[in-house]
Wavefront OBJ file of the C-alpha trace (Angstrom):
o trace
v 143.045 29.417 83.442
v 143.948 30.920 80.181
v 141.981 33.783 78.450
v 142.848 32.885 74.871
v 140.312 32.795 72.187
v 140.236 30.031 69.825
v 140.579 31.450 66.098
v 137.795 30.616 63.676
v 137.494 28.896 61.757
v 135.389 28.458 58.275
v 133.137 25.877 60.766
v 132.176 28.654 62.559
v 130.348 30.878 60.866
v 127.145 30.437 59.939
v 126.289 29.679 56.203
v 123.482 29.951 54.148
v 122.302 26.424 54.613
v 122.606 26.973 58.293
v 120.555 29.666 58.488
v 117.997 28.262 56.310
v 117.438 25.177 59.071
v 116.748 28.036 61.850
v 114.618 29.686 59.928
v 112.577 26.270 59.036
v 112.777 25.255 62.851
v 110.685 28.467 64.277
v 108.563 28.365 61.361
v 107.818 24.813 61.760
v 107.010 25.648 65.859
v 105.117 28.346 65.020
v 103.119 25.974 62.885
v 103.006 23.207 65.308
v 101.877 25.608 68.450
v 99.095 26.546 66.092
v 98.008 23.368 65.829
v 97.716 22.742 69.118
v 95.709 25.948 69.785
v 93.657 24.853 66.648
v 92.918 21.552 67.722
v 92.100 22.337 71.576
v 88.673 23.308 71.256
v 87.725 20.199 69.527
v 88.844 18.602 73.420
v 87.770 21.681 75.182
v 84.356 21.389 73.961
v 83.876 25.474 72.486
v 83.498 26.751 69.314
v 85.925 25.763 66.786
v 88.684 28.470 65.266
v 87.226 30.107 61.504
v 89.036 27.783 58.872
v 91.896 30.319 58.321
v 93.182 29.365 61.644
v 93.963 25.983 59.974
v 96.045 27.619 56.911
v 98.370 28.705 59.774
v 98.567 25.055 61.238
v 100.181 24.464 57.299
v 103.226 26.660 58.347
v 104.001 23.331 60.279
v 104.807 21.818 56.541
v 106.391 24.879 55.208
v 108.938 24.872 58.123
v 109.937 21.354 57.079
v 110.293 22.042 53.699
v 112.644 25.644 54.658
v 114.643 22.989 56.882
v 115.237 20.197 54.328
v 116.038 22.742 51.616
v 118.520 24.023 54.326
v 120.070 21.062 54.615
v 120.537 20.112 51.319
v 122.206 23.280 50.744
v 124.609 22.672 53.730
v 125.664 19.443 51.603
v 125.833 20.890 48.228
v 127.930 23.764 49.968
v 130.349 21.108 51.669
v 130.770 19.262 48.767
v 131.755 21.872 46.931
v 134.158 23.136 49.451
v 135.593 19.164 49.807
v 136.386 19.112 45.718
v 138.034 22.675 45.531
l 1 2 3 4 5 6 7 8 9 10 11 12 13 14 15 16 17 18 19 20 21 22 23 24 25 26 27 28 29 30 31 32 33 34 35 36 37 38 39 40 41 42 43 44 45 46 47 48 49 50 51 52 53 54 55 56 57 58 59 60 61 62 63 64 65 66 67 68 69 70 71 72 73 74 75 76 77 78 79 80 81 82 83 84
């Protein structure tokens, strides 16, 4: 079995857009384990969370929006690349 490394290329490394989707993925967990936590004591029958406890359920939305603006910076980026 050979030990060689493959050489990078520009595919490789990470770009902006790229990171931007990561970011927008935990954020939008984050946002979606809040809502479960939020939305369990409506089942569990106890005391509901104090309404900021929903504003952090909206991170859910915000992690989306970090995502698709990720994404649509990945494309710009590779179209760019494609005509230069």
């Amino acid at each position: 079995m050979s030990t060689e490394t493959q050489p990078r290329t520009d595919r490789d490394t990470p770009t902006t857009g790229d990171r931007l989707v990561r970011v927008g993925v935990v954020v939008f967990f984050v946002g979606a384990l809040a809502t479960l936590v939020t939305v369990a004591p409506l089942f569990l029958d106890v005391h509901p969370f104090p309404s900021y406890a929903y504003l952090i359920c909206m991170l859910m939305g915000v992690g989306f929006l970090i995502a698709g603006a990720g994404v649509l910076l990945t494309i710009a980026e590779q179209r760019r690349a494609a005509r230069g």
